[in-house]
Backbone of each chain as ProteinMPNN parsed JSONL, in Angstrom:
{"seq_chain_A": "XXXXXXXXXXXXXXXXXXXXXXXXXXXXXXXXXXXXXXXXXXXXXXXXXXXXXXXXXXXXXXXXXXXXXXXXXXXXXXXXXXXXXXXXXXXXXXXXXXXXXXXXXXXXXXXXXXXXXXXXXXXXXXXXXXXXXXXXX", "coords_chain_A": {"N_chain_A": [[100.659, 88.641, 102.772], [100.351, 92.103, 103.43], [100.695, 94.549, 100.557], [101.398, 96.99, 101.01], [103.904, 99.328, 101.303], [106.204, 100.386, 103.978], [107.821, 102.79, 105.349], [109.932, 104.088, 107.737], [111.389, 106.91, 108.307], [114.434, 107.988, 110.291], [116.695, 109.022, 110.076], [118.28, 112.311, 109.28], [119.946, 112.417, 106.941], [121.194, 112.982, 103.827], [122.266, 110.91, 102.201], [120.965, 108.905, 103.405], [118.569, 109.642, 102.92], [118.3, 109.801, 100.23], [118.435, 107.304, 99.802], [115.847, 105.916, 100.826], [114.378, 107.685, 99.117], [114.566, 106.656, 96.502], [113.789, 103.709, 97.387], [110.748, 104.786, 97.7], [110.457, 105.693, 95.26], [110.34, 103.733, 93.766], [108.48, 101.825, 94.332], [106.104, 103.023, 94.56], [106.404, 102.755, 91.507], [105.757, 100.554, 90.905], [103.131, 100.612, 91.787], [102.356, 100.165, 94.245], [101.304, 100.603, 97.277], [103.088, 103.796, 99.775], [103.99, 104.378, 102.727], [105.064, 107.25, 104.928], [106.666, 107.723, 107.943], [108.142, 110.337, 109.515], [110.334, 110.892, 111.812], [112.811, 112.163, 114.018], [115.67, 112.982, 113.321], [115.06, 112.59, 110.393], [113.02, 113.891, 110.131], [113.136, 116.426, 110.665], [114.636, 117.767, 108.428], [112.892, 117.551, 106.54], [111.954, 120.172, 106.778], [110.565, 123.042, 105.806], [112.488, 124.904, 106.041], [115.019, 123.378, 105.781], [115.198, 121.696, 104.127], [116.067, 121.723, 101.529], [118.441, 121.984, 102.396], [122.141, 121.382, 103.256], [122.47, 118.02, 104.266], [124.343, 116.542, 105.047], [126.659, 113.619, 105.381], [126.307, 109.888, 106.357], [128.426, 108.816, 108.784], [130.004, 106.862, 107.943], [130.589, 106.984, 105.265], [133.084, 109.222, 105.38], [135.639, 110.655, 103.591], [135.846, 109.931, 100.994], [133.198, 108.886, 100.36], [131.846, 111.028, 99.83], [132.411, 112.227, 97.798], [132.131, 110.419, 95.807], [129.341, 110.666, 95.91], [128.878, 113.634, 95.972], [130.165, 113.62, 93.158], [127.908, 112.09, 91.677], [125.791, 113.621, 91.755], [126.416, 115.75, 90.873], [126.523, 115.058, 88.706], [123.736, 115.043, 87.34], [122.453, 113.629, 88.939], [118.664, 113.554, 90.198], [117.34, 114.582, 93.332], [117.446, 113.868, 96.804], [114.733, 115.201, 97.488], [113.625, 116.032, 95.349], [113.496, 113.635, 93.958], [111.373, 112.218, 95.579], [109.294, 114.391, 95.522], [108.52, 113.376, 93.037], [107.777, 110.444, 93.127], [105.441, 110.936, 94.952], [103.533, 112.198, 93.016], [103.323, 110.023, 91.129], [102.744, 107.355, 92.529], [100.772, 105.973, 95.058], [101.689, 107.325, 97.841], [102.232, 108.39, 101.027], [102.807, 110.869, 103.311], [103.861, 111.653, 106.67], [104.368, 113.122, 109.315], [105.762, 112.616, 112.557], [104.294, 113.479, 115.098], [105.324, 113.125, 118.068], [108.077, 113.659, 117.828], [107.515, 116.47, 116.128], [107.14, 117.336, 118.964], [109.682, 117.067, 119.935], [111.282, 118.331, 118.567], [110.294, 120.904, 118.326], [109.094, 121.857, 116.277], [106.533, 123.162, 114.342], [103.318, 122.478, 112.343], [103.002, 124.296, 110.489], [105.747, 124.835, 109.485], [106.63, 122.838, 107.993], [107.882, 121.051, 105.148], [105.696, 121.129, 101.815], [105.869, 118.927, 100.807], [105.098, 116.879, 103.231], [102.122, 115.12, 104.241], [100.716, 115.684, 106.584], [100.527, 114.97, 110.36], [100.731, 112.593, 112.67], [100.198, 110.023, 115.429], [102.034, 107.671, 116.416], [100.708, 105.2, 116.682], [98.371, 105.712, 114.594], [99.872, 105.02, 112.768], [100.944, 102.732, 112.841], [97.897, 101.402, 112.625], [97.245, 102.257, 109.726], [99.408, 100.544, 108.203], [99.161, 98.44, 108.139], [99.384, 94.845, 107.58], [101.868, 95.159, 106.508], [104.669, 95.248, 105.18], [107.118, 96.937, 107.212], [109.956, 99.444, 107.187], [112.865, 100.307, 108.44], [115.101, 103.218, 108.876]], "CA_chain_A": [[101.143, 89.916, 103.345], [99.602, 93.428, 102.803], [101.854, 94.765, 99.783], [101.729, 98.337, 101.423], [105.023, 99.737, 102.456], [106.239, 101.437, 105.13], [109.562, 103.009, 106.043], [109.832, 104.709, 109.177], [113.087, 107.333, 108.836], [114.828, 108.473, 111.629], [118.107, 109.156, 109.668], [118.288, 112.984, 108.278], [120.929, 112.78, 106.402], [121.736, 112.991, 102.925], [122.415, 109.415, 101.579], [119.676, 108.011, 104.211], [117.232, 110.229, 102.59], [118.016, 109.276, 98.811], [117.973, 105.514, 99.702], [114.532, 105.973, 101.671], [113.357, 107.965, 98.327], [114.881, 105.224, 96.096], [112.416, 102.692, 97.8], [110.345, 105.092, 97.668], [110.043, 105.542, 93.968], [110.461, 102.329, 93.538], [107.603, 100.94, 95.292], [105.557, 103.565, 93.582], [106.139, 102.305, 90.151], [104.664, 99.36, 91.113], [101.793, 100.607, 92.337], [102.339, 99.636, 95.997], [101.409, 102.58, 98.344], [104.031, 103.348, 100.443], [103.412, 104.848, 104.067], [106.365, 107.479, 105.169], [106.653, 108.276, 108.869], [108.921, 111.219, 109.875], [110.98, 111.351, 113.079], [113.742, 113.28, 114.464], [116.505, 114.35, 112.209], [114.72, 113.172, 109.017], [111.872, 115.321, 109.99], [114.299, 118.406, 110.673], [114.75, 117.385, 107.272], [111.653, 117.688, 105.48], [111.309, 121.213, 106.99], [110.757, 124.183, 104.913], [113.559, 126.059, 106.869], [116.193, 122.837, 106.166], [115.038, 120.375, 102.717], [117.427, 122.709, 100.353], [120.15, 122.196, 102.934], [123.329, 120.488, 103.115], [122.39, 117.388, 105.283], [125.714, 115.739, 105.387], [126.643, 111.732, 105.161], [126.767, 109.196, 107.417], [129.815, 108.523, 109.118], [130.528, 105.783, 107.331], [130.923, 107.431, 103.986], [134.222, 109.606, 104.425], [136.118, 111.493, 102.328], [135.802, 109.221, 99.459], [132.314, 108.654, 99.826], [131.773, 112.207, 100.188], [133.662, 112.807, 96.496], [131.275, 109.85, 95.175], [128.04, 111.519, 96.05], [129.04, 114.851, 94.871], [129.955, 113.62, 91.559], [126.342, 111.926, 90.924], [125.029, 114.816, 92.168], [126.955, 117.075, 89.664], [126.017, 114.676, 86.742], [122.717, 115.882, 87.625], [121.025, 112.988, 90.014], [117.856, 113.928, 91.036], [117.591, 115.214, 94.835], [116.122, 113.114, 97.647], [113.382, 115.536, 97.56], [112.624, 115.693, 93.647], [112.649, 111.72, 94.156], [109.71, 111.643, 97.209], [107.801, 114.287, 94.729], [108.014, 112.32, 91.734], [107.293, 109.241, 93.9], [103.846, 110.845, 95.296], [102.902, 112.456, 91.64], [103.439, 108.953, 90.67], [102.018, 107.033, 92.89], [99.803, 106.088, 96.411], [102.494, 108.001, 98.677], [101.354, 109.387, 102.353], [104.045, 111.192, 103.961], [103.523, 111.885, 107.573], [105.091, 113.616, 110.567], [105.643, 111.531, 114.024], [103.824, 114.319, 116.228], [106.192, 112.903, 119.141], [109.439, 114.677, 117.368], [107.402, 117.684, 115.947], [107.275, 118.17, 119.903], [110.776, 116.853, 120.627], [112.031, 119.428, 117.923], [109.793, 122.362, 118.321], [108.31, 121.857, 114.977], [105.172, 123.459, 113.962], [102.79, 122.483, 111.308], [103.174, 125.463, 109.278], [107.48, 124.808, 109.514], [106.753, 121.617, 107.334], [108.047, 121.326, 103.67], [104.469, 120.521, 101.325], [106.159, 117.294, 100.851], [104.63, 116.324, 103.878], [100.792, 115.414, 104.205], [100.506, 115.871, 107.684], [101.094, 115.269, 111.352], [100.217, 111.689, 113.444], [100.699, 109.208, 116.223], [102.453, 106.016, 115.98], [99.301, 104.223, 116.434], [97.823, 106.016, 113.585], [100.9, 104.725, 111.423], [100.569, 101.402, 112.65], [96.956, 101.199, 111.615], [98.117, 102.513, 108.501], [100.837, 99.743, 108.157], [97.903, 97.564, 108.483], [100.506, 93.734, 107.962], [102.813, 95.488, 105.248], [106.426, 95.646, 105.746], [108.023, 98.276, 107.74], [111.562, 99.449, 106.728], [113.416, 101.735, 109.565], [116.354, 103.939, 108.647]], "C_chain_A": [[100.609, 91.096, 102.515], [100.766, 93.956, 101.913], [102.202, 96.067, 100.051], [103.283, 98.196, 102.278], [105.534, 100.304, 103.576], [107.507, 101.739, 105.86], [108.862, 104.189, 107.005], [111.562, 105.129, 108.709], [113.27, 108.052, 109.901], [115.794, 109.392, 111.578], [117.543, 110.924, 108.659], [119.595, 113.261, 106.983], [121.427, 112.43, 104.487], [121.334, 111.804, 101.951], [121.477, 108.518, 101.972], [118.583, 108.351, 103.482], [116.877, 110.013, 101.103], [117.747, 108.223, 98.979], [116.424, 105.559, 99.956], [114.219, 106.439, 100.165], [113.363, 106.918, 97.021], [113.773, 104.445, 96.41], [111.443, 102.987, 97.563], [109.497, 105.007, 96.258], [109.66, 104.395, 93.135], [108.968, 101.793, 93.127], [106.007, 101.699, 94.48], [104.931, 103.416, 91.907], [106.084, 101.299, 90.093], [103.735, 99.182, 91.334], [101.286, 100.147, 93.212], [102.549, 101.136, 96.835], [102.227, 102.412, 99.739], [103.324, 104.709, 101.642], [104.687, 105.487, 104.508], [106.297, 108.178, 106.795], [108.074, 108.991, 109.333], [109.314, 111.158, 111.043], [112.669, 111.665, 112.927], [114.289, 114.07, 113.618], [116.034, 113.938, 110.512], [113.149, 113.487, 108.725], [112.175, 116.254, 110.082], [114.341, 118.175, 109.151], [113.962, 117.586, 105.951], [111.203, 119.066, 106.283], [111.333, 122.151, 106.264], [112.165, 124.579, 105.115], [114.892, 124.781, 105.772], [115.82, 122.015, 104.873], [115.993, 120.698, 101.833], [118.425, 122.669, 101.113], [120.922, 121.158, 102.686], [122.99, 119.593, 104.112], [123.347, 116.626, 105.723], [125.034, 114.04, 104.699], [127.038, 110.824, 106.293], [127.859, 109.152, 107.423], [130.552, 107.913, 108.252], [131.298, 105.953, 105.756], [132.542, 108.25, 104.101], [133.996, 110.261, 103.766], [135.555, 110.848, 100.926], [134.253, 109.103, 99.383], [131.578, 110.098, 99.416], [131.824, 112.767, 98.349], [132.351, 112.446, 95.729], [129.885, 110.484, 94.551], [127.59, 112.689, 95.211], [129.125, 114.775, 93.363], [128.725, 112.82, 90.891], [125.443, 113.332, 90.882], [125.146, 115.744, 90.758], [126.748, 116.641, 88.029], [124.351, 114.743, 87.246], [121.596, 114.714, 87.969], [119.884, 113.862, 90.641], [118.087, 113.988, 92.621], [116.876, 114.133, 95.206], [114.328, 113.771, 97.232], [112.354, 115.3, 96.643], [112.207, 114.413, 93.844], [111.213, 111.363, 94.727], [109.039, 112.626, 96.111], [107.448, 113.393, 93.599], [106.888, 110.853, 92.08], [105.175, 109.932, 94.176], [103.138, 111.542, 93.709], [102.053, 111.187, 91.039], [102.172, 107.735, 90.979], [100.37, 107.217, 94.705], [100.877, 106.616, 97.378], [102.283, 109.183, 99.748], [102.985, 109.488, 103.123], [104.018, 111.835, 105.555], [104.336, 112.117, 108.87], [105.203, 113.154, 111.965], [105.675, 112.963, 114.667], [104.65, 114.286, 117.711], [107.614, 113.888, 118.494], [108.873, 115.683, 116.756], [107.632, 118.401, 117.579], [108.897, 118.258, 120.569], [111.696, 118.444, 119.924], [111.877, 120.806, 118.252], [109.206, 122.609, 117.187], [106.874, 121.919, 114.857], [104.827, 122.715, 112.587], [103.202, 123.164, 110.144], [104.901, 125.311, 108.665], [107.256, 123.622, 108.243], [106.786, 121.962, 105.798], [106.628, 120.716, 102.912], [104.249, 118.773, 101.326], [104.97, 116.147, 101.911], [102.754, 116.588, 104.396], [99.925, 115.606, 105.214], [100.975, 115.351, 108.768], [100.239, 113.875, 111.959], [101.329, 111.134, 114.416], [101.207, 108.131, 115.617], [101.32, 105.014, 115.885], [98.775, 104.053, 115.215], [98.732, 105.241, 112.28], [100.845, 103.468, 111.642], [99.082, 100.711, 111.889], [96.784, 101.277, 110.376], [98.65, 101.252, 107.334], [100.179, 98.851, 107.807], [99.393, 96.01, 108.756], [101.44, 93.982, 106.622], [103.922, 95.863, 106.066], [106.574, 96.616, 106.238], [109.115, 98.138, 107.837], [112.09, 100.958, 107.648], [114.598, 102.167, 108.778], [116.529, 105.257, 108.979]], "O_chain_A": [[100.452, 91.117, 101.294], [101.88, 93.855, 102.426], [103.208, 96.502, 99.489], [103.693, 97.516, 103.218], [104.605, 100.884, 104.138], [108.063, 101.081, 106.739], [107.816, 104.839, 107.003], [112.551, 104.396, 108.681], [112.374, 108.706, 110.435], [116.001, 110.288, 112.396], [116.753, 110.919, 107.715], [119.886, 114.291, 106.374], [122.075, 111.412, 104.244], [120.385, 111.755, 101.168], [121.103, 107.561, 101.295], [117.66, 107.551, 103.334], [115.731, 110.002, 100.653], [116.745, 107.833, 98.38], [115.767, 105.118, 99.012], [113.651, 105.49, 99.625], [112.317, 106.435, 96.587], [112.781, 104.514, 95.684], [110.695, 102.094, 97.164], [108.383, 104.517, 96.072], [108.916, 104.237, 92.167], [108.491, 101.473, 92.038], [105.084, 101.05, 93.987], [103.878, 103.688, 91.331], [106.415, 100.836, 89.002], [103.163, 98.094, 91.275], [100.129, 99.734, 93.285], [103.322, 102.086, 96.961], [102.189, 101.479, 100.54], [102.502, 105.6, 101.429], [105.622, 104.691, 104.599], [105.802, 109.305, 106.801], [109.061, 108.276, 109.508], [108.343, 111.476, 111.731], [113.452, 111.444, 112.003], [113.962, 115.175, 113.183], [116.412, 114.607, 109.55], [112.41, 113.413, 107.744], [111.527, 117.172, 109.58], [113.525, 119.015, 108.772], [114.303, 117.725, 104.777], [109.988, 119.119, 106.476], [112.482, 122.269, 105.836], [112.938, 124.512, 104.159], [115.654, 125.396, 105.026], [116.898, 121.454, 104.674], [116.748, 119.828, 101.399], [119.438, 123.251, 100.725], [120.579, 120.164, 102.046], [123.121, 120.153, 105.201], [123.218, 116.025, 106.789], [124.057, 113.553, 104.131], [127.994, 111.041, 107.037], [128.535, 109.358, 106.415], [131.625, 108.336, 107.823], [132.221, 105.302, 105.266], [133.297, 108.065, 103.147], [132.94, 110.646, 103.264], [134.923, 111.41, 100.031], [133.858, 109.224, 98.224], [130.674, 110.043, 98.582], [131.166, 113.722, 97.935], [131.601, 113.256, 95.184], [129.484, 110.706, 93.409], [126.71, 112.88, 94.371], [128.523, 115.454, 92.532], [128.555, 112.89, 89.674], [124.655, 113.806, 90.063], [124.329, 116.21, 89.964], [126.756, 117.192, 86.928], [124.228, 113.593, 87.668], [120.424, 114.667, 87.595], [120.118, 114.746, 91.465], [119.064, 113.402, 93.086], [116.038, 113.513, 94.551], [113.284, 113.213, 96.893], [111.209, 114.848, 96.661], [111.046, 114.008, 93.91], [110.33, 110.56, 94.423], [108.129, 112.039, 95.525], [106.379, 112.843, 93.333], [105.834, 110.438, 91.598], [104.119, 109.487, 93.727], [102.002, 111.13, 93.474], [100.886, 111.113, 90.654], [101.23, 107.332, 90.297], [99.562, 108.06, 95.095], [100.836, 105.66, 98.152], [102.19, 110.395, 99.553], [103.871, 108.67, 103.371], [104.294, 113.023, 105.388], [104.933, 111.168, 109.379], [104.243, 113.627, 112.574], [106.723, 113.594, 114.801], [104.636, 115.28, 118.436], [107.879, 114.934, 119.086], [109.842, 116.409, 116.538], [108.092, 119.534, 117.721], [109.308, 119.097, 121.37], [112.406, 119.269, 120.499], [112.744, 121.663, 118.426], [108.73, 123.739, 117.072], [106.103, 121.01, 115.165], [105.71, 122.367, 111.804], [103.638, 122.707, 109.087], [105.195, 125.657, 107.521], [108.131, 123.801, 107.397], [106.075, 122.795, 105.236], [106.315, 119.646, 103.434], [103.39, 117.925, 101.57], [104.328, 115.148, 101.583], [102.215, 117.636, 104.752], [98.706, 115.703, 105.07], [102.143, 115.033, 108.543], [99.024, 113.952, 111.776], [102.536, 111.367, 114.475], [100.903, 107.707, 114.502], [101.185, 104.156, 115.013], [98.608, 102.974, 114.647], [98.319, 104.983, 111.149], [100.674, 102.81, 110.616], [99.041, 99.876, 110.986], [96.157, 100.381, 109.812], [98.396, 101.102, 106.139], [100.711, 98.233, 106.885], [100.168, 96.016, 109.713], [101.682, 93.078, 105.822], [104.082, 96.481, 107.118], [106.046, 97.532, 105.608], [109.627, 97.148, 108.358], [111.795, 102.147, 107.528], [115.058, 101.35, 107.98], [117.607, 105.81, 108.763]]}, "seq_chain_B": "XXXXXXXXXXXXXXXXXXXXXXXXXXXXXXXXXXXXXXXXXXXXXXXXXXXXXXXXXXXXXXXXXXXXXXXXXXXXX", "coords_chain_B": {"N_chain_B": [[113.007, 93.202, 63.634], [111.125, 96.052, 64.079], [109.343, 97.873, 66.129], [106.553, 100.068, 66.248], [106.519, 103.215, 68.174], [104.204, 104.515, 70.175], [104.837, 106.567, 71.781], [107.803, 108.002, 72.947], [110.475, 107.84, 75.721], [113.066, 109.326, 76.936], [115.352, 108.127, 78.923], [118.082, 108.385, 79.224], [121.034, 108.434, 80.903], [120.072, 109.09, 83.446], [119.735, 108.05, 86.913], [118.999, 105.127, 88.594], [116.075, 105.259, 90.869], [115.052, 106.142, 88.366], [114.452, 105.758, 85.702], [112.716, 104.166, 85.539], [110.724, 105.384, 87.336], [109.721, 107.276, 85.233], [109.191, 106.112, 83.03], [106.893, 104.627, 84.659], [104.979, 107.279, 85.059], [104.903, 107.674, 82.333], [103.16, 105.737, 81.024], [100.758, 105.432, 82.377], [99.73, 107.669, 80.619], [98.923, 106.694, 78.396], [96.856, 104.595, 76.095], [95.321, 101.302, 76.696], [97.354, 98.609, 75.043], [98.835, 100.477, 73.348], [102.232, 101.449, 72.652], [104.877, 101.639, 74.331], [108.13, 103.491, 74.154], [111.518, 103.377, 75.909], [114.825, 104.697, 76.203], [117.503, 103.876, 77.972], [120.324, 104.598, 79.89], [121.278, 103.136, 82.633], [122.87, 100.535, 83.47], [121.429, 98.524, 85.574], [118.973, 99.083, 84.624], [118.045, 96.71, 82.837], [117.532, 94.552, 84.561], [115.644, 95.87, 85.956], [113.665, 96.679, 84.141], [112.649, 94.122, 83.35], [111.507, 93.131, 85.835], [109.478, 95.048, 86.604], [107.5, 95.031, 84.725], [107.102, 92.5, 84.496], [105.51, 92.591, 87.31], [103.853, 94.503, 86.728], [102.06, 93.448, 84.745], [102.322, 95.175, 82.292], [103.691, 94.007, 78.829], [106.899, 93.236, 77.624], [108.15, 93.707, 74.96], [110.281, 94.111, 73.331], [113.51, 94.116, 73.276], [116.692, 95.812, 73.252], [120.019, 96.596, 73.102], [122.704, 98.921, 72.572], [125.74, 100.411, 71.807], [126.299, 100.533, 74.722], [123.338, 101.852, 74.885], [120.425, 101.251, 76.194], [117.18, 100.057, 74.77], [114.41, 100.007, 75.614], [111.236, 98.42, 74.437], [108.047, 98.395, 75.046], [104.291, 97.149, 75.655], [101.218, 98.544, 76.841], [99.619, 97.242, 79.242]], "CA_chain_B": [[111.845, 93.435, 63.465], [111.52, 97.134, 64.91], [107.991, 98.28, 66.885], [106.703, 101.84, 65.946], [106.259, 103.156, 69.653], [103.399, 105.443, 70.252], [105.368, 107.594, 72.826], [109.132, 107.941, 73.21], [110.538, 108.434, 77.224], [114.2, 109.393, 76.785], [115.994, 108.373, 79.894], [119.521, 108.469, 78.916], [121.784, 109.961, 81.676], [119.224, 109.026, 84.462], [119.969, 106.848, 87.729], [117.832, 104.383, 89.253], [114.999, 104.421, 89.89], [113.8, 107.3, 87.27], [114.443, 105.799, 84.085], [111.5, 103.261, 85.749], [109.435, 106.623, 87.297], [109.479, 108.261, 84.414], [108.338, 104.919, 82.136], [105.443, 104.404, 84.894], [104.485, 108.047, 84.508], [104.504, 107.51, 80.529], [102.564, 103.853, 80.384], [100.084, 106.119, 82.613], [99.49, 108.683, 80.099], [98.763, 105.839, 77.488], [95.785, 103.329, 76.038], [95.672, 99.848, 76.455], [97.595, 98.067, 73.921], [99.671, 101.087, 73.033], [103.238, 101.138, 72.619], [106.066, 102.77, 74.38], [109.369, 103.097, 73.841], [112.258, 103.753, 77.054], [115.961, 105.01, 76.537], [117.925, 104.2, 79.285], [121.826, 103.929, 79.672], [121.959, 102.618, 83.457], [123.107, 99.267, 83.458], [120.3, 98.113, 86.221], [117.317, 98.982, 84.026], [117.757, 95.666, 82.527], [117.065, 93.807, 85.298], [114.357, 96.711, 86.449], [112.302, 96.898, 83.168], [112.293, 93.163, 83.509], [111.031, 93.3, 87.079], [108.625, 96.27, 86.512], [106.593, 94.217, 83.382], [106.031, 90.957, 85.539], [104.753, 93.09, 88.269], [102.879, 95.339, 86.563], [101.556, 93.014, 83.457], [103.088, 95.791, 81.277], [104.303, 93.108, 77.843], [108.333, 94.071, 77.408], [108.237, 92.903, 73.833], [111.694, 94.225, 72.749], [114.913, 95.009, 74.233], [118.371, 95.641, 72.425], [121.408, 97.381, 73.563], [123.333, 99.397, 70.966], [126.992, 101.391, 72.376], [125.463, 101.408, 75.665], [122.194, 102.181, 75.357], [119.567, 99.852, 76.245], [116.301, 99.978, 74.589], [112.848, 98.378, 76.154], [109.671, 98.189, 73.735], [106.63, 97.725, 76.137], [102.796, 97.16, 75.489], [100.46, 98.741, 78.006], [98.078, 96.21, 79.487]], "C_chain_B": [[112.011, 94.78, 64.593], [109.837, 97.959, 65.353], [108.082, 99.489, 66.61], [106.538, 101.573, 67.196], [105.176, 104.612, 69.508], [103.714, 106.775, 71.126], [106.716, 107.212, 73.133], [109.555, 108.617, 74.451], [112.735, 108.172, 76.631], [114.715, 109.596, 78.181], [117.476, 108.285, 80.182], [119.943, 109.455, 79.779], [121.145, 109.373, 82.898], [119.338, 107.928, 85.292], [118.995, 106.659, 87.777], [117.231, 105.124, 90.331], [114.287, 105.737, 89.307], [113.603, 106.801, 86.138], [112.306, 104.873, 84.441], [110.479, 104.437, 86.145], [109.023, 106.774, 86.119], [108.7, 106.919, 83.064], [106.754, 104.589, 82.804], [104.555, 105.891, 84.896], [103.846, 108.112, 83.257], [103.324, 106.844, 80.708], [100.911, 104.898, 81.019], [99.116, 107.232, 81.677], [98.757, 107.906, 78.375], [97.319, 104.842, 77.349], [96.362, 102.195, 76.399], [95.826, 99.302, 75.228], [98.737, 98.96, 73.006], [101.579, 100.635, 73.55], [104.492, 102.022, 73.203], [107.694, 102.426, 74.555], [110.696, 103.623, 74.801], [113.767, 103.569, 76.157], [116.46, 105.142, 77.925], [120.02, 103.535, 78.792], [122.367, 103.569, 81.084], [121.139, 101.077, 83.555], [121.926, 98.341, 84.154], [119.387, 98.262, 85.895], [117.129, 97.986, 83.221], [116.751, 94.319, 83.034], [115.214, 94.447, 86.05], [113.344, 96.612, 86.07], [111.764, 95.691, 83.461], [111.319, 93.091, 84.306], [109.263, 93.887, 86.911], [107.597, 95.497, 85.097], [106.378, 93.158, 84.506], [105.246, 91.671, 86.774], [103.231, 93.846, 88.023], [101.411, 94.721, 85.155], [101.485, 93.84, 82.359], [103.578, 94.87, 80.391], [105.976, 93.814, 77.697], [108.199, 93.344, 76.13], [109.118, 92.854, 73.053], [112.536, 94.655, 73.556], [116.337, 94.36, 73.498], [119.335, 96.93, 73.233], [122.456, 97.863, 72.344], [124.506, 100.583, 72.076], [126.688, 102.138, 73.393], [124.411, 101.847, 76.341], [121.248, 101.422, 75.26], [117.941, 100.97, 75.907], [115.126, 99.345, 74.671], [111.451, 98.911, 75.373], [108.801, 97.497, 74.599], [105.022, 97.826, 75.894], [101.67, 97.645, 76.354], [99.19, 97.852, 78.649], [97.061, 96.654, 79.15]], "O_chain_B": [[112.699, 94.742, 65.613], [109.384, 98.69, 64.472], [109.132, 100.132, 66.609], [106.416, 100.439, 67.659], [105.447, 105.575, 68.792], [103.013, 107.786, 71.154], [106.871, 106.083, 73.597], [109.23, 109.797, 74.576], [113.35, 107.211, 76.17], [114.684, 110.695, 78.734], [117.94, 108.127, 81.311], [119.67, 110.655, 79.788], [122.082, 109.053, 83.63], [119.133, 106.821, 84.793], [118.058, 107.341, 87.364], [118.094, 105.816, 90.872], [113.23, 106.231, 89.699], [112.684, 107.227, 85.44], [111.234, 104.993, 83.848], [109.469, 104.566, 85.453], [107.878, 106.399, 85.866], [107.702, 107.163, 82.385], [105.74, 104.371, 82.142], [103.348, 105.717, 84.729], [102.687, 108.453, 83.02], [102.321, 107.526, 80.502], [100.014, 105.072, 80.194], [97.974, 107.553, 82.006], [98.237, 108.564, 77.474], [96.771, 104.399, 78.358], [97.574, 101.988, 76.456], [94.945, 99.32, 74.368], [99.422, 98.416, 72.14], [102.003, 99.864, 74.411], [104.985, 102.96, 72.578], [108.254, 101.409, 74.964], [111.06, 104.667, 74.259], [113.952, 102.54, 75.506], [116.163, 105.973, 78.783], [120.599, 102.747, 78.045], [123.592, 103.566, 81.205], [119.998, 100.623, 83.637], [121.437, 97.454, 83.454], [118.497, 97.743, 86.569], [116.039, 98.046, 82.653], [115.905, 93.58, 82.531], [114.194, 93.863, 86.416], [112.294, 96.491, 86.701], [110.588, 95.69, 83.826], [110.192, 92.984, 83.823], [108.21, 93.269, 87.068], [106.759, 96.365, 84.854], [105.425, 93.17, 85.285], [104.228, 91.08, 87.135], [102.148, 93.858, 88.608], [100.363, 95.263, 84.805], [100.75, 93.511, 81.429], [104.431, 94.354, 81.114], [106.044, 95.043, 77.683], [108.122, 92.128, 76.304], [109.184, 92.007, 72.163], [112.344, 95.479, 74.45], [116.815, 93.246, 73.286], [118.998, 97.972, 73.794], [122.852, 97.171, 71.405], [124.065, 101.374, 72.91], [126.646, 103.362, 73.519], [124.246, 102.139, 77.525], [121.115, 100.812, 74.199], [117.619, 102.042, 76.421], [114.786, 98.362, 74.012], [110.745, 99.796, 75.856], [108.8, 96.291, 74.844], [104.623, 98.982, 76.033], [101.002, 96.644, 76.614], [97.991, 97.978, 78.399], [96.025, 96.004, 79.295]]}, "name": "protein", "num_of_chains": 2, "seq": "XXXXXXXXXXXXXXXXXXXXXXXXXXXXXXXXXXXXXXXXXXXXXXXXXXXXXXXXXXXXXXXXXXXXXXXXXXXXXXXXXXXXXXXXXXXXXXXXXXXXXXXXXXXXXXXXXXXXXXXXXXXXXXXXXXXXXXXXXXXXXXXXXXXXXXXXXXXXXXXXXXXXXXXXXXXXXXXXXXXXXXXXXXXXXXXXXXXXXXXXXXXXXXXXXXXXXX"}
């Protein structure tokens, strides 16, 4: 199996977006290039306008998980975002926009946080993918 | 027996996975054969550093724990 990664998020939210950079970094300091395709809300997500925002937590989290979060946060966890740059500083890390939800959103090119290295089809990300894991969230 | 380390990465304080970024940043910045030396005080960089040396053929050639804080001595391939 090709050791390239490949998460596909879908999820903008918060806790989805540290786990995803988690793997991220991860995968990185192994020196396995990881492949990141953007759709819906965690491409609203990576937009200039919205990366510094409050993205919330899944449902699932609650009050209590809610509390949790905040207090890593406040002992001064790195951000999703810092994570994904460290991650591409680091290592092979292509971060890429699913062109189908820049149109579903209304999202321009120019709207996109640097983070991201540009704008493709699913095809393109499958070729990509080449027979390396893909991880949805 | 105590390894000089040619570069000290102080990751005390730091969740997963930075204490490991910030060590493959270092090892990066390093010769082959050099020595570096990681502070970390979360519990899972035991199992990580471990991990992160067989993968990478990084040598872990020391590791002690002292009130907490775990210390990994590593060799750069």
């Amino acid at each position: 199996m090709d050791e390239t990664i490949n998460l596909v998020l879908f999820s903008g939210t918060d806790d989805k977006l540290q786990a995803a950079a988690v793997i991220t970094a991860g995968a990185a300091a192994l020196g396995k290039p990881v492949n990141v395709f953007l759709q819906y809300w965690a491409l609203r997500s990576f937009t200039k306008a919205e990366i510094n925002a409050d993205h919330g937590l899944a449902a699932e989290a609650g009050e209590s998980g809610r509390k949790n979060v905040d207090a890593l946060a406040k002992a001064g966890q790195a951000s999703w975002a810092e994570t994904f740059r460290q991650a591409k500083e680091l290592g092979e890390v292509d971060i890429q926009a699913c062109s189908l939800s820049m149109d579903v959103l209304q999202i321009e090119e120019e709207d996109l946080d640097p983070l991201v290295n540009g704008v493709e089809g699913v095809t393109a990300f499958y070729l990509n993918a080449g027979d390396g894991r893909i991880i949805f969230i | 027996m105590t390894q000089a380390a040619d570069l000290t990465v102080d990751a005390r304080g730091l969740n997963c996975p930075m204490p490991i970024v910030k060590t493959a940043q270092a090892v990066k910045t390093l010769a082959s054969g050099q020595v570096l030396e990681v502070l970390a005080t979360d519990p899972g960089s035991v199992k990580d550093f471990a991990a992160w040396s067989k993968s990478t053929g990084n040598e872990l050639v020391e590791q002690t724990v002292d009130g907490g804080v775990y210390r990994f001595v590593m060799r750069k391939k």
